[in-house]
Every structure is written in structure tokens, then in C-alpha cells.
KEKOLZA-576581 format. One record per residue: residue in three letters; x, y, z of N, C-alpha, C in turn. Coordinates in steps of 0.1 Angstrom, whole numbers, plus 5000, padded with zeros to 4 digits. Example, Ala and Ser with C-alpha at 12.3 -4.5 7.8 and 13.67 -1.06 7.14 Angstrom:
BEGIN
{resn->ALA&n_px->5132&n_py->4943&n_pz->5078&ca_px->5123&ca_py->4955&ca_pz->5078&c_px->5132&c_py->4967&c_pz->5078}
{resn->SER&n_px->5128&n_py->4978&n_pz->5071&ca_px->5137&ca_py->4989&ca_pz->5071&c_px->5129&c_py->5000&c_pz->5079}
//
This chain:
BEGIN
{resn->UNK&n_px->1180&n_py->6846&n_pz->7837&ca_px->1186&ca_py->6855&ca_pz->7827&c_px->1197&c_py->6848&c_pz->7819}
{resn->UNK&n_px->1199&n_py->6850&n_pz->7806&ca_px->1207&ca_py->6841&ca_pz->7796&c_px->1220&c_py->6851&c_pz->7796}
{resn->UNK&n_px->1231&n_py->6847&n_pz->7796&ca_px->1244&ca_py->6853&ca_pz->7798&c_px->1248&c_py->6854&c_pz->7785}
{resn->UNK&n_px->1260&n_py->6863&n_pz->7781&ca_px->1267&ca_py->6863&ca_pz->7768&c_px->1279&c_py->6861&c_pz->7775}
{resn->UNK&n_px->1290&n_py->6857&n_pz->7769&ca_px->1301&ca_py->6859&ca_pz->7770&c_px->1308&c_py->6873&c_pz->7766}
{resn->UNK&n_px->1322&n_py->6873&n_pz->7766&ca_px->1324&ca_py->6890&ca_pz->7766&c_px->1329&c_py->6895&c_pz->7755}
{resn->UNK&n_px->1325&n_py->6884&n_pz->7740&ca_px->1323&ca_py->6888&ca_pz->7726&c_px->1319&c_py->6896&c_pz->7720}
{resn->UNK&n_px->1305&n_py->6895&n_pz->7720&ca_px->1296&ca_py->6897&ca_pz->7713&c_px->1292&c_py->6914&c_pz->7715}
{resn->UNK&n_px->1289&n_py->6917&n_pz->7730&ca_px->1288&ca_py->6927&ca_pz->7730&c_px->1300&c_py->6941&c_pz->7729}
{resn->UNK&n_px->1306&n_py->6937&n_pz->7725&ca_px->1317&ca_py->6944&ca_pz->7722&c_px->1316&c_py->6949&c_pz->7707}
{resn->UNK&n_px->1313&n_py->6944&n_pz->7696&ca_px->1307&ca_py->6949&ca_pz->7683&c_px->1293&c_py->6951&c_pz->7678}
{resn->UNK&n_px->1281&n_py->6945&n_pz->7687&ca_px->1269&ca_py->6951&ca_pz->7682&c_px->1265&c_py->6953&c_pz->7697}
{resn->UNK&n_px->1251&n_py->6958&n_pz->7692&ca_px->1237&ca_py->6961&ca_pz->7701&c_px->1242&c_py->6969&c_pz->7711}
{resn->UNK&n_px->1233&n_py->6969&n_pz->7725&ca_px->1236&ca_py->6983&ca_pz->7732&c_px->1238&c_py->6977&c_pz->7746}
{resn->UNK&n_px->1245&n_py->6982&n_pz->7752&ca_px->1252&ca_py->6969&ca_pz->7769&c_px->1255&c_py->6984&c_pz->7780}
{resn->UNK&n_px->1250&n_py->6981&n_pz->7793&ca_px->1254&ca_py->6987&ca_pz->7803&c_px->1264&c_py->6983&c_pz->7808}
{resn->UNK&n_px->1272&n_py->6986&n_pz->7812&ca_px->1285&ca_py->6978&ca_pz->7819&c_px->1290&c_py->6985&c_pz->7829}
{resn->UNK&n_px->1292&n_py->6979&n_pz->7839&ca_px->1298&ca_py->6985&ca_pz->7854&c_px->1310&c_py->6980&c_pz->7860}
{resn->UNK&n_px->1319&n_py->6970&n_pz->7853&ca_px->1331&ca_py->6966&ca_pz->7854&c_px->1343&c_py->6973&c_pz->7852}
{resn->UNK&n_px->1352&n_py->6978&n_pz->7859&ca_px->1366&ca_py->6985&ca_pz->7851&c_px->1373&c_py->6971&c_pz->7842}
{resn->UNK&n_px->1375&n_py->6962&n_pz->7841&ca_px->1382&ca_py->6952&ca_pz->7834&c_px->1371&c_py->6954&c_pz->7817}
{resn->UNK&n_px->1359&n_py->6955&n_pz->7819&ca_px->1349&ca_py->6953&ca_pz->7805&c_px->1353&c_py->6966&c_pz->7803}
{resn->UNK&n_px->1352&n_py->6977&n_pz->7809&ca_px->1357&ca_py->6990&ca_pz->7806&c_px->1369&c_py->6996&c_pz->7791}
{resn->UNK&n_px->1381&n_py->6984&n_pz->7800&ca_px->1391&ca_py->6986&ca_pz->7794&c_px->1393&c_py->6977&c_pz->7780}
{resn->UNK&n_px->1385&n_py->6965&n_pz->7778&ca_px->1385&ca_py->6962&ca_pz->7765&c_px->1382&c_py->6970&c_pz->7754}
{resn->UNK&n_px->1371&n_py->6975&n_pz->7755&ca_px->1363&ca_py->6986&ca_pz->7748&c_px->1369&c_py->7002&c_pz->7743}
{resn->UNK&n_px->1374&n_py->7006&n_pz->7754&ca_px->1379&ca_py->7017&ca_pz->7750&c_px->1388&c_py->7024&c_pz->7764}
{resn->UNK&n_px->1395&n_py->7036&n_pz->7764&ca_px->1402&ca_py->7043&ca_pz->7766&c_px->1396&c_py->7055&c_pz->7774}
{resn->UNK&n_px->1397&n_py->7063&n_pz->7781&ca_px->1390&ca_py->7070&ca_pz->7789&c_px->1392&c_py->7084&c_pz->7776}
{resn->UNK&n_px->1398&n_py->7084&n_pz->7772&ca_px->1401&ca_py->7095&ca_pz->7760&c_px->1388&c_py->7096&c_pz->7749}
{resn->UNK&n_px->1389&n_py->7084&n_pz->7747&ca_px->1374&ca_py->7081&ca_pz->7735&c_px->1358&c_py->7082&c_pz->7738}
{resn->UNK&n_px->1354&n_py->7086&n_pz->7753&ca_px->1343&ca_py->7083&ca_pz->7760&c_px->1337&c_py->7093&c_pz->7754}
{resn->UNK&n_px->1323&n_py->7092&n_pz->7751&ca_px->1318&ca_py->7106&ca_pz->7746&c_px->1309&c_py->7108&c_pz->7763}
{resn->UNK&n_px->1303&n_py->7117&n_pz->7762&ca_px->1293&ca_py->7120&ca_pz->7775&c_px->1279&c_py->7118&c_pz->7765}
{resn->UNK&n_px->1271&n_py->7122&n_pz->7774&ca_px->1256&ca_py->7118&ca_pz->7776&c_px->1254&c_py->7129&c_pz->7765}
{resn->UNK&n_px->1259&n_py->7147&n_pz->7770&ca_px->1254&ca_py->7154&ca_pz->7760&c_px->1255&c_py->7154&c_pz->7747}
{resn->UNK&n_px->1273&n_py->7147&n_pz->7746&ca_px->1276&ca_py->7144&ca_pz->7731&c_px->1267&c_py->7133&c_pz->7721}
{resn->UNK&n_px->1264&n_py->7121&n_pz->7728&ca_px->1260&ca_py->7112&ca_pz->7723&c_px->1246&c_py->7117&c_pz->7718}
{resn->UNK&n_px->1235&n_py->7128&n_pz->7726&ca_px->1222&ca_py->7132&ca_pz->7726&c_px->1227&c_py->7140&c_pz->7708}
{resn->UNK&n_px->1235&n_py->7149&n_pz->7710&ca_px->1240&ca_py->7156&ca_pz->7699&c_px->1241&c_py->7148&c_pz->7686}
{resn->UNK&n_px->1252&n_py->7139&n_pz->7686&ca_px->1257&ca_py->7129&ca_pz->7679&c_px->1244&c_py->7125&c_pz->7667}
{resn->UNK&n_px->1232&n_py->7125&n_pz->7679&ca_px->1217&ca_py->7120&ca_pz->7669&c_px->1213&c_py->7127&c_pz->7654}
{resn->UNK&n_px->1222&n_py->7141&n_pz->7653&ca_px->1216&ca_py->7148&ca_pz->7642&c_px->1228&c_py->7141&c_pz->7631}
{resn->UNK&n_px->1237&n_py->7139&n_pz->7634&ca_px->1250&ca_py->7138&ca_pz->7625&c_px->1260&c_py->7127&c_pz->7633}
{resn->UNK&n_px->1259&n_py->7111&n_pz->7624&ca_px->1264&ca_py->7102&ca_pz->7634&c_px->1278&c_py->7102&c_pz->7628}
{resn->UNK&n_px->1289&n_py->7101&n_pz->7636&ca_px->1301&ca_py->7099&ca_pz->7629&c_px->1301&c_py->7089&c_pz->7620}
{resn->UNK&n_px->1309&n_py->7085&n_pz->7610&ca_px->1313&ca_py->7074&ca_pz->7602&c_px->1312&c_py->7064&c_pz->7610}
{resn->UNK&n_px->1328&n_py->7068&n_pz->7613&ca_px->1341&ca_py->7061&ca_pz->7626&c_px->1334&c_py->7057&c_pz->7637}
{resn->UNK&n_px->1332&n_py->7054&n_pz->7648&ca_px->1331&ca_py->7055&ca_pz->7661&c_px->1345&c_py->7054&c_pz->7669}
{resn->UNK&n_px->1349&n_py->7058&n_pz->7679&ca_px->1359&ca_py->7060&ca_pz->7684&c_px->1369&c_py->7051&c_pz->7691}
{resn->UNK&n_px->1357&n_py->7040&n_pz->7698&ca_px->1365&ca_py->7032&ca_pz->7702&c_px->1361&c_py->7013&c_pz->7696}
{resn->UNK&n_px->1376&n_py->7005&n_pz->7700&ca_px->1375&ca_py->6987&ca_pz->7697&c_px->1376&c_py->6989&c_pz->7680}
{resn->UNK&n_px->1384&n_py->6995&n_pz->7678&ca_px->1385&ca_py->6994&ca_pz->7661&c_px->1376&c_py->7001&c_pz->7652}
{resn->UNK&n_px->1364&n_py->7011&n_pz->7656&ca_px->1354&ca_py->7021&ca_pz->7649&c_px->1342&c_py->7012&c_pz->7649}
{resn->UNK&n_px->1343&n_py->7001&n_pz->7660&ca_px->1326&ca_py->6994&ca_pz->7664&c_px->1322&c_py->6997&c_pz->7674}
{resn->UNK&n_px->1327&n_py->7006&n_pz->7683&ca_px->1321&ca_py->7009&ca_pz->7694&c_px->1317&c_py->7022&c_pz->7698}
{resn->UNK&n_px->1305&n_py->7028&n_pz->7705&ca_px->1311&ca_py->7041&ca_pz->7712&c_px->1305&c_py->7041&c_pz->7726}
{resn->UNK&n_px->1312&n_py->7047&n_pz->7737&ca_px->1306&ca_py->7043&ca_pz->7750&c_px->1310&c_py->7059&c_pz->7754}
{resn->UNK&n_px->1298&n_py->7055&n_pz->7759&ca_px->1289&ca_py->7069&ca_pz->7768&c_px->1289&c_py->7069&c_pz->7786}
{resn->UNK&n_px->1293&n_py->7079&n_pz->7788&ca_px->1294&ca_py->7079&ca_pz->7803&c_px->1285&c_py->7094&c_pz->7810}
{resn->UNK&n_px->1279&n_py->7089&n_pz->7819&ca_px->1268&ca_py->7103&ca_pz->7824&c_px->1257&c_py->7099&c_pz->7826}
{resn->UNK&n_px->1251&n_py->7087&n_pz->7823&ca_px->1238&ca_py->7080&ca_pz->7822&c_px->1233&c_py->7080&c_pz->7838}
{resn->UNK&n_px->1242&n_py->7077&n_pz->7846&ca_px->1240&ca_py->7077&ca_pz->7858&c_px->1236&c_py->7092&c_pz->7870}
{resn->UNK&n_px->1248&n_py->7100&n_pz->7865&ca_px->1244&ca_py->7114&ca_pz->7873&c_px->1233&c_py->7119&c_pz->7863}
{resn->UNK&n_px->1227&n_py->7117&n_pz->7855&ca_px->1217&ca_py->7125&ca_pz->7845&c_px->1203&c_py->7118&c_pz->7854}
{resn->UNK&n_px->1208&n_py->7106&n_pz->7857&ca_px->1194&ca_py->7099&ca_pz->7861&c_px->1193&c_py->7107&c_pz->7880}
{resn->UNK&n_px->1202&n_py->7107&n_pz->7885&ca_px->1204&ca_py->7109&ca_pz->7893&c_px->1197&c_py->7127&c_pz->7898}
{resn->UNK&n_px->1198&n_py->7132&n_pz->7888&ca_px->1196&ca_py->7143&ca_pz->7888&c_px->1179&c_py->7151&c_pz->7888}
{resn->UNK&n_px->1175&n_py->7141&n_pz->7879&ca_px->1158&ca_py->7138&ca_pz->7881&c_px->1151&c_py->7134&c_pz->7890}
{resn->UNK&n_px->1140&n_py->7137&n_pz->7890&ca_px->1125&ca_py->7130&ca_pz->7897&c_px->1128&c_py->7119&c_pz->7895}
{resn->UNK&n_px->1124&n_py->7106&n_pz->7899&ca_px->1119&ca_py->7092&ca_pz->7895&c_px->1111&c_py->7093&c_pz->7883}
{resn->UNK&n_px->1099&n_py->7104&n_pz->7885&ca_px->1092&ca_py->7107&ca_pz->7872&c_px->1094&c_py->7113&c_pz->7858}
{resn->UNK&n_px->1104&n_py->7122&n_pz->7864&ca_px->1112&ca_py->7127&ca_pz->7848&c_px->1120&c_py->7119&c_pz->7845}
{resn->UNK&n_px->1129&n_py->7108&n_pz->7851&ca_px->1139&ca_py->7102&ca_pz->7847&c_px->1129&c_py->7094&c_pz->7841}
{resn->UNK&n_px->1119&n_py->7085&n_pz->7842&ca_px->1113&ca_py->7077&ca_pz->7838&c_px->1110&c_py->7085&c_pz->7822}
{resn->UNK&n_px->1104&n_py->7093&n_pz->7822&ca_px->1099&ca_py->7102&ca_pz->7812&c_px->1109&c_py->7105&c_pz->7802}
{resn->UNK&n_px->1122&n_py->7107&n_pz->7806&ca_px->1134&ca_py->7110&ca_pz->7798&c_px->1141&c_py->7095&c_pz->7788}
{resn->UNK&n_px->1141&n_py->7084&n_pz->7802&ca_px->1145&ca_py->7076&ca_pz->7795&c_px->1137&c_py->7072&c_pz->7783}
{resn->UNK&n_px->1123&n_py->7070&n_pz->7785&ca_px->1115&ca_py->7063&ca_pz->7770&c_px->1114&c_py->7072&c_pz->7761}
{resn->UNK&n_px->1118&n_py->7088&n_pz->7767&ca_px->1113&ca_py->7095&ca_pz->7754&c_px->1127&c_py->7100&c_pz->7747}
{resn->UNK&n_px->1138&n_py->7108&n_pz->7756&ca_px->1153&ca_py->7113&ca_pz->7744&c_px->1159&c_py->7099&c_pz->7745}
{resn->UNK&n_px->1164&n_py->7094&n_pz->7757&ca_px->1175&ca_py->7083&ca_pz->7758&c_px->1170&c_py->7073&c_pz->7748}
{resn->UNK&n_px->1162&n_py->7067&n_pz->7749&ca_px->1149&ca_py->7057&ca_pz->7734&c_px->1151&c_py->7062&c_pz->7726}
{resn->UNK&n_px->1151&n_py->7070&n_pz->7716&ca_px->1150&ca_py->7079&ca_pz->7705&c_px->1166&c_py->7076&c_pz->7701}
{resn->UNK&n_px->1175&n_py->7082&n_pz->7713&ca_px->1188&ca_py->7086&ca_pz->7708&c_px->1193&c_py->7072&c_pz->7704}
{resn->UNK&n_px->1192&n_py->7058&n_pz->7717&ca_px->1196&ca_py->7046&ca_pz->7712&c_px->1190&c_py->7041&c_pz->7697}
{resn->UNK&n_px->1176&n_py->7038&n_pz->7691&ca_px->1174&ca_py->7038&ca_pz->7678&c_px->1175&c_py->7048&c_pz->7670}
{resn->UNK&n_px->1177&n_py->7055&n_pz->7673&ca_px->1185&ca_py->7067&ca_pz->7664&c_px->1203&c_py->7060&c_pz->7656}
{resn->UNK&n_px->1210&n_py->7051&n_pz->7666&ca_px->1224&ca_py->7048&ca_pz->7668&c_px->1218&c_py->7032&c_pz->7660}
{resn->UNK&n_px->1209&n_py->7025&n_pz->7666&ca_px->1210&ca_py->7016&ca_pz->7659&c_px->1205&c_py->7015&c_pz->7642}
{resn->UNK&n_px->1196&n_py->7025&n_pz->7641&ca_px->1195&ca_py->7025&ca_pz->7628&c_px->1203&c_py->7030&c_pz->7617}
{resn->UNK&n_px->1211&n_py->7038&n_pz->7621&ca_px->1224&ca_py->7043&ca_pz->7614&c_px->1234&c_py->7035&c_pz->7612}
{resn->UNK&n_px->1236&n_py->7024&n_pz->7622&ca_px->1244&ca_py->7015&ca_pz->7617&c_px->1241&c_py->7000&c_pz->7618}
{resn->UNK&n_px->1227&n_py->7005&n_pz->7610&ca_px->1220&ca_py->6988&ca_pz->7608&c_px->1225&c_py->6975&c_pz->7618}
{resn->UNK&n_px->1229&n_py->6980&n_pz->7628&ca_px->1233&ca_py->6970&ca_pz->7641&c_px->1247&c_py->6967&c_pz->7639}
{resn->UNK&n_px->1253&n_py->6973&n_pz->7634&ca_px->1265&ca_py->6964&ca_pz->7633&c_px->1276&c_py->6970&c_pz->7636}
{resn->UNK&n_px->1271&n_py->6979&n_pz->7648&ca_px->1280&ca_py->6983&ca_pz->7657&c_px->1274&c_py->6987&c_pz->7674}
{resn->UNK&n_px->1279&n_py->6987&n_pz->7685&ca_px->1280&ca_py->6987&ca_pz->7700&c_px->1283&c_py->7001&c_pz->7702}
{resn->UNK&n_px->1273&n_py->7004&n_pz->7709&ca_px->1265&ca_py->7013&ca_pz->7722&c_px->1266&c_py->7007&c_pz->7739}
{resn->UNK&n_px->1275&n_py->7015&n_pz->7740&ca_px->1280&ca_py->7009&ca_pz->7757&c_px->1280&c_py->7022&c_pz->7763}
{resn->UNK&n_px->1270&n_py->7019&n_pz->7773&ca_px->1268&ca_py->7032&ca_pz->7785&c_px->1277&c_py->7023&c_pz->7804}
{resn->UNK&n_px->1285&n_py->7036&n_pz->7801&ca_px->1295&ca_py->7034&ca_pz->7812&c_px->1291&c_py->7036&c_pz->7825}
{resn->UNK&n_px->1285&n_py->7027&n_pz->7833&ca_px->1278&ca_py->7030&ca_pz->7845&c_px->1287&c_py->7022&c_pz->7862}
{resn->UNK&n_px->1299&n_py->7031&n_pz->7860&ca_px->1306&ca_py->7029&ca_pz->7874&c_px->1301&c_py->7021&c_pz->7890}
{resn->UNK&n_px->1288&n_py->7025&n_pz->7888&ca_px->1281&ca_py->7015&ca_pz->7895&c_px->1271&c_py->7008&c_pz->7899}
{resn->UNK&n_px->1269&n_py->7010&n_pz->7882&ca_px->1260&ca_py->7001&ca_pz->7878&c_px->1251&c_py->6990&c_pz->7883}
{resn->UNK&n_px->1260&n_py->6976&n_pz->7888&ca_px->1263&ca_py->6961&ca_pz->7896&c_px->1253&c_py->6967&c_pz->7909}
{resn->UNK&n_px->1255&n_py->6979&n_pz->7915&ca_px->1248&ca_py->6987&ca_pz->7928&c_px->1237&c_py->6990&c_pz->7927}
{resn->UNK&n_px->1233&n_py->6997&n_pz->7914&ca_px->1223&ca_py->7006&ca_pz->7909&c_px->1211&c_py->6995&c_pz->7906}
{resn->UNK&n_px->1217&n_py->6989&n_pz->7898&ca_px->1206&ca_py->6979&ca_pz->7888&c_px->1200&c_py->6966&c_pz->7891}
{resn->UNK&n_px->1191&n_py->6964&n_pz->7906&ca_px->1190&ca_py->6953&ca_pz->7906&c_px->1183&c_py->6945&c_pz->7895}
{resn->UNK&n_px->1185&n_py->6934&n_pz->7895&ca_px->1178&ca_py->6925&ca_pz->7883&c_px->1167&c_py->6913&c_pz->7896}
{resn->UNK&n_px->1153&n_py->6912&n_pz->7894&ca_px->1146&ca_py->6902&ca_pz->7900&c_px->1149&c_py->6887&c_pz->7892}
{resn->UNK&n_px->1153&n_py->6882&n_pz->7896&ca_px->1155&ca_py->6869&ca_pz->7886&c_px->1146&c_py->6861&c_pz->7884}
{resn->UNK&n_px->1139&n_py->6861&n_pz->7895&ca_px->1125&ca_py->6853&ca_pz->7890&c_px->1113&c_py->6856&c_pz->7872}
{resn->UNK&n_px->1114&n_py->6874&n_pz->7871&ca_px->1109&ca_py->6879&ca_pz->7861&c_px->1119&c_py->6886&c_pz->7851}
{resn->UNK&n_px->1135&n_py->6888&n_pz->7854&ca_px->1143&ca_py->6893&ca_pz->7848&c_px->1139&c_py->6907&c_pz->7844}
{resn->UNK&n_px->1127&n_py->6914&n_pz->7855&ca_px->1131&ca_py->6926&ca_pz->7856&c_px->1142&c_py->6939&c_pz->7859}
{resn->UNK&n_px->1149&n_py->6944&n_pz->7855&ca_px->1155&ca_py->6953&ca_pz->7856&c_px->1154&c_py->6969&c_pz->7860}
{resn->UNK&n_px->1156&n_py->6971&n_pz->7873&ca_px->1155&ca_py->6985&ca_pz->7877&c_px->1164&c_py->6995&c_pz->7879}
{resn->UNK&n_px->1166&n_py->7006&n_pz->7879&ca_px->1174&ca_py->7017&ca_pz->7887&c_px->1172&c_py->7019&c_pz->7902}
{resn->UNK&n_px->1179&n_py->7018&n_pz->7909&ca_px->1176&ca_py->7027&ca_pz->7922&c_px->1184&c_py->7041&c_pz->7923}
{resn->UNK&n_px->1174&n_py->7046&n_pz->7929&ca_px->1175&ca_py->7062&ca_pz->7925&c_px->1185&c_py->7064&c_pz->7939}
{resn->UNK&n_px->1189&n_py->7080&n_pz->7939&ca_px->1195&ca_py->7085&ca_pz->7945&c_px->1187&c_py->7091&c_pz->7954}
{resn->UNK&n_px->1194&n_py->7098&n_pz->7968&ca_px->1186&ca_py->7111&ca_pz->7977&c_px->1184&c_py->7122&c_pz->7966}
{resn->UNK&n_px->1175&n_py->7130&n_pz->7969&ca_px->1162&ca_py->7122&ca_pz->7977&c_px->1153&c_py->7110&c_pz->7975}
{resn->UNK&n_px->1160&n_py->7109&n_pz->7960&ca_px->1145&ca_py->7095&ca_pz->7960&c_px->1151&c_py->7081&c_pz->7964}
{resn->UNK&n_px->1156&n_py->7079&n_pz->7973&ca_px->1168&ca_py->7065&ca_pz->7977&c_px->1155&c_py->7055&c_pz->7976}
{resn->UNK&n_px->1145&n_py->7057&n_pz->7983&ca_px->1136&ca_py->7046&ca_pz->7988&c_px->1131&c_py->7041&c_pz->7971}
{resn->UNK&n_px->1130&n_py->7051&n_pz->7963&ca_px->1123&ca_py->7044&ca_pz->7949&c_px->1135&c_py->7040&c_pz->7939}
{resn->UNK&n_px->1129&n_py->7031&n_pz->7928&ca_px->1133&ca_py->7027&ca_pz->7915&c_px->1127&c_py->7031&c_pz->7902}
{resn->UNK&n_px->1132&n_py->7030&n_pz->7891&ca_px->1129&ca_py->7032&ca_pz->7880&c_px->1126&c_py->7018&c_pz->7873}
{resn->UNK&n_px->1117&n_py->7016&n_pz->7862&ca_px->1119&ca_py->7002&ca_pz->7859&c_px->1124&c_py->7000&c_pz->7848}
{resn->UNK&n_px->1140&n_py->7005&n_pz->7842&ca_px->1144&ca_py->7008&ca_pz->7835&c_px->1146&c_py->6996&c_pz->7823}
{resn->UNK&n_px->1144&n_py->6988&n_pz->7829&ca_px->1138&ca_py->6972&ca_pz->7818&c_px->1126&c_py->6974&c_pz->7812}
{resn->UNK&n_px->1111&n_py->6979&n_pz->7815&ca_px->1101&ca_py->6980&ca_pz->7811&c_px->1106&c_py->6994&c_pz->7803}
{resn->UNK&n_px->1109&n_py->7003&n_pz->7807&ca_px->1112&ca_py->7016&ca_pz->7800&c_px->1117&c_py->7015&c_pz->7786}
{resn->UNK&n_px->1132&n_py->7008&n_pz->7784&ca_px->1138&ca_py->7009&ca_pz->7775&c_px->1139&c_py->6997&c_pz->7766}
{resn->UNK&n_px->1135&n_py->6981&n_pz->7769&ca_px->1132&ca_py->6972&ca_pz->7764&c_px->1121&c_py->6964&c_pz->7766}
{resn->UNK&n_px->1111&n_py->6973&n_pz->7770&ca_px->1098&ca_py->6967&ca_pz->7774&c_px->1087&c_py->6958&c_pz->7758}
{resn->UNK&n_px->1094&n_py->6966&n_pz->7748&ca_px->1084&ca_py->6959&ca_pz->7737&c_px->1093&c_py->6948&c_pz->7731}
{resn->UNK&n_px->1105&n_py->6943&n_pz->7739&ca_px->1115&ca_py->6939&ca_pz->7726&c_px->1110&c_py->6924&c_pz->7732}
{resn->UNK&n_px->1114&n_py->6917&n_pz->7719&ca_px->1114&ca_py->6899&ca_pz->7723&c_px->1119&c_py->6894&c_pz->7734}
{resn->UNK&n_px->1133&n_py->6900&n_pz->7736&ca_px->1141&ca_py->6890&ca_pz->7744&c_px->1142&c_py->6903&c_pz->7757}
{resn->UNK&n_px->1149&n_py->6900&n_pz->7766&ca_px->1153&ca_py->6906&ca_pz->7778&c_px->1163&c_py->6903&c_pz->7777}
{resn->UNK&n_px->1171&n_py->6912&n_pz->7786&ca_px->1184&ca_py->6916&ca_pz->7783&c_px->1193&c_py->6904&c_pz->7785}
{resn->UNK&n_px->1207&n_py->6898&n_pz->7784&ca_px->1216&ca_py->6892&ca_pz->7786&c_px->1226&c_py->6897&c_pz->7798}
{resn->UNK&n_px->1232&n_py->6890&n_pz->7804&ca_px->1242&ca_py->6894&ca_pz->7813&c_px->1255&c_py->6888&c_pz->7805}
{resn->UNK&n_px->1263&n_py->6899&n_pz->7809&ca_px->1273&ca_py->6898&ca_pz->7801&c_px->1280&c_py->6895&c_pz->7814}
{resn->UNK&n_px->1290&n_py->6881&n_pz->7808&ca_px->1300&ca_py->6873&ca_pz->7818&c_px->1315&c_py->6873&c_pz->7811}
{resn->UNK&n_px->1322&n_py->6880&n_pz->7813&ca_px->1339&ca_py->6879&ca_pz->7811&c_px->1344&c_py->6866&c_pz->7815}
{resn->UNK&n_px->1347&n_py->6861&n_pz->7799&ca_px->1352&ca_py->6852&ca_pz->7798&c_px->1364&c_py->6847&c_pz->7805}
{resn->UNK&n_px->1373&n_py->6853&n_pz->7813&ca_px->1383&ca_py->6851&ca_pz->7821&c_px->1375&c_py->6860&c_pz->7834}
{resn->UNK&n_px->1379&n_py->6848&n_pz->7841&ca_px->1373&ca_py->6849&ca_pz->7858&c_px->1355&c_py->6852&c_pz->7860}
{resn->UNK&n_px->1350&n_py->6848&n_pz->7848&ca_px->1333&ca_py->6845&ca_pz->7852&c_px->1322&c_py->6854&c_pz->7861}
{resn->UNK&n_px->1333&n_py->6871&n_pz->7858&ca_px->1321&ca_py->6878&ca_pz->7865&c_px->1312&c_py->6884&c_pz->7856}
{resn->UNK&n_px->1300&n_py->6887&n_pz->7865&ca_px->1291&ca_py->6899&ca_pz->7859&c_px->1294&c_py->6910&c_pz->7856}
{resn->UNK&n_px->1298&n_py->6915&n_pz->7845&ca_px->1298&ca_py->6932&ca_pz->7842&c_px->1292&c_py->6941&c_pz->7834}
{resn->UNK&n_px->1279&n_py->6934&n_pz->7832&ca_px->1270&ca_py->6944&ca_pz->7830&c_px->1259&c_py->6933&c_pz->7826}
{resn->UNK&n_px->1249&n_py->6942&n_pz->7813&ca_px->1240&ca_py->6939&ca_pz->7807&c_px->1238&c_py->6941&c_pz->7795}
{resn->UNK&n_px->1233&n_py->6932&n_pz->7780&ca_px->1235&ca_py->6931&ca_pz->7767&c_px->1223&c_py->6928&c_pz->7764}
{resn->UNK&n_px->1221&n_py->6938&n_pz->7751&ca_px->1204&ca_py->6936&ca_pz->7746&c_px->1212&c_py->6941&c_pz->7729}
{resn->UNK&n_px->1208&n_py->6929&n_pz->7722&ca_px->1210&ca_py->6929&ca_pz->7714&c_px->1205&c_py->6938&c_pz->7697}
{resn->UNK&n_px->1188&n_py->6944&n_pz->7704&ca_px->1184&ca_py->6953&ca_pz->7693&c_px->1172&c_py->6958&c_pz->7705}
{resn->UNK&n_px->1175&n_py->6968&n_pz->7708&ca_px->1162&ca_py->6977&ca_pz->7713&c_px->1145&c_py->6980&c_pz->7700}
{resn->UNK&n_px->1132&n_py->6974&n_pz->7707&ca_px->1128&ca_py->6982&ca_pz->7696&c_px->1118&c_py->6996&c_pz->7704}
//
């Protein structure tokens, strides 16, 4: 898996992040929209965005929303509203702004197979035993696979960076 440093995804494309340190560059707990705002947001996109100077907007809820479903609806939800609502965001601002879904524990949730740089969810009770393949779901047609994003001070993992969903 090819890393970014903790640049880039801070002004474009769309990044999971499970870090409180990546958290705090980005934005403010005041600025976070939720899952339902952001779904909303699709008809009428702000100008502005709220957070990192009006380049960013970070979404928090991705997690208990998934959590809340079947493995099968979640699956179903992600490719069909969550997909829609991300190119919905990137086409409105022709890429040149960041989409960051705030996933507390993310680093837990999301193992990555490094051999194929698959990307999954592990679901909650009841469904603990299963995953989502939330890599084939949500960037299954795109060129690249996702990037791990590494904070440039002290070289951890805090999330994951995909540059243009298609």
C-alpha cells in the first residue's frame, strides 16, 4: 500500500481517518457535519465548507450507520447513497476540495490485507464474525487503491486517502 504524507489529504479527495492528532488538523468538533447532514448537503452543497480554511468537510456517523445494518444492507447502502453522495461532493467541487469521514476506530474496524490491499469493515454484534468489503464497494472501479495516510511528525497510520472515487 503506497502512503501519503499528512498534506495532501487535507485539501482534496476523500480520506477515512481514525487518529485524534489527524482529527485535530482538519477541523474542530464544532464544524463536523453528521452522516445525515452530509446525505442532505447532496441537494444544495455549501460554497464554504466548514473546516482547514473552506477545503474541507468531515463527517462523523459512518461508523454507527454501518453498524446499524445487515452486512447486506450496509453493503447495499454503501455503493448505492454513500457512492452517490461522495461523487455527488466530488463533482461539485471539481476535486479541489476534502471529504473526511471521521471514524474513531477506524485503525480497529478496517483491516487492510497487504498482500492485495484489500480493504474491509468488520461489522459489529450481531454480525462480529463478518466484514464488508468496503474497498471493492466504494473504490472497486478506480485506478489506484487507497493510500495510507502517515503524519508527518511521529510516522503513524491515521487513516486512508483515495484521491478521486469513480
Amino acid at each position: 500500500m503506497k502512503q501519503v504524507l499528512d498534506s495532501v489529504w487535507q485539501r482534496r479527495g476523500v480520506s477515512w481517518i481514525w487518529d485524534d492528532d489527524a482529527f485535530a488538523k482538519v477541523a474542530r468538533a464544532s464544524e463536523v457535519y453528521s452522516l445525515r447532514q452530509l446525505m442532505l448537503a447532496t441537494k444544495s452543497w455549501p460554497d464554504d465548507l466548514p473546516s482547514n480554511g473552506g477545503d474541507t468537510l468531515v463527517v462523523a456517523g459512518l461508523d454507527a450507520c454501518l453498524d446499524l445494518l445487515s452486512p447486506a444492507d450496509a453493503d447495499a447502502w454503501l455503493g448505492g447513497a454513500l457512492k452517490s453522495a461522495i461523487l455527488s461532493f466530488q463533482d461539485f467541487y471539481d476535486g479541489q476540495a476534502s471529504l473526511v469521514f471521521w471514524l474513531p476506530n477506524g485503525q480497529r474496524r478496517m483491516p487492510i490485507d497487504l498482500a492485495t490491499d484489500a480493504v474491509r469493515w468488520r461489522c459489529s454484534a450481531p454480525f462480529s464474525s463478518e466484514t464488508i468489503d468496503f474497498g471493492r464497494v466504494l473504490w472497486g472501479e478506480a485506478w489506484e487503491y487507497p493510500q495510507e495516510i502517515i503524519l508527518a511528525q511521529g510516522g503513524k497510520s491515521v487513516g486512508l486517502f483515495h484521491l478521486r472515487i469513480t
